[in-house]
N, C-alpha and C positions, 0 to 999 in steps of 0.2 A: 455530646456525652455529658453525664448527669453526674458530679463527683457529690458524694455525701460526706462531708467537715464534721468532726465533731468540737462544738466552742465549748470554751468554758466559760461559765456568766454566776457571775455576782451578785449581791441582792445586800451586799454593804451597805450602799448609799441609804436605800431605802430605811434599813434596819434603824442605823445611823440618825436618819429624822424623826422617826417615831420616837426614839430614845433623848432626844435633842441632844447627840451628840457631834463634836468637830472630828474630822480627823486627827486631829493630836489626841483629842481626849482618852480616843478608841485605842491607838499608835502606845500613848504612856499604860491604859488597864491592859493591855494583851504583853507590853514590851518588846516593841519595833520601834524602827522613825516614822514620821509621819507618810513618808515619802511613799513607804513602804503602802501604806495603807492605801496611798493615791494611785499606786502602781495595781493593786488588787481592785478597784471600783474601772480603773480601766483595760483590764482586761492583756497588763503587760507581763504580769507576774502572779505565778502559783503558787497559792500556799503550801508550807509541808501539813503533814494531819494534826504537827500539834498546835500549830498556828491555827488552823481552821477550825480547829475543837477550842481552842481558847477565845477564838472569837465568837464562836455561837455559845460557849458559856456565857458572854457578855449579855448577849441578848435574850438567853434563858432560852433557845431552840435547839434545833440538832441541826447538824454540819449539814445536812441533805436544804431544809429550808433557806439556808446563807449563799450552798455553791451548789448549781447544777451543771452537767453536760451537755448541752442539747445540739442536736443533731441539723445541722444548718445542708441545704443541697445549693448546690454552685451549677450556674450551667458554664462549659467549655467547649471550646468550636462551634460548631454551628449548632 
């Protein structure tokens, strides 16, 4: 059987190097802990929309280019 997952994936890190930014630096302009921010690039914790609107303000893009959904298929049993 074919389950279809849908992930949530980040594009922080990336954003992140271009900008030469740390995670704190991101953490202190949006106002989180860092921790927070580590928790988002891995995939532990979702943002609410005003977090994720204040982060793609940092980066001058819209929340769609920062977070996507996508749709991952899993195989189960045989």
């Amino acid at each position: 059987m074919v389950q279809k997952m849908r992930i949530f994936k980040t594009h922080i890190k990336e954003y992140r190097a271009k900008f030469d930014m740390t995670q704190d630096d991101l953490a202190k302009t949006v106002g989180v802990r860092r921790e927070t921010i580590g928790n988002l690039e891995n995939g532990r914790y979702n943002p609410s929309l005003k977090l994720a609107m204040d982060i793609s303000k940092v980066f001058g893009c819209t929340v769609e280019d920062i977070f996507e959904i996508v749709n991952n298929e899993n195989s189960c049993g045989k």
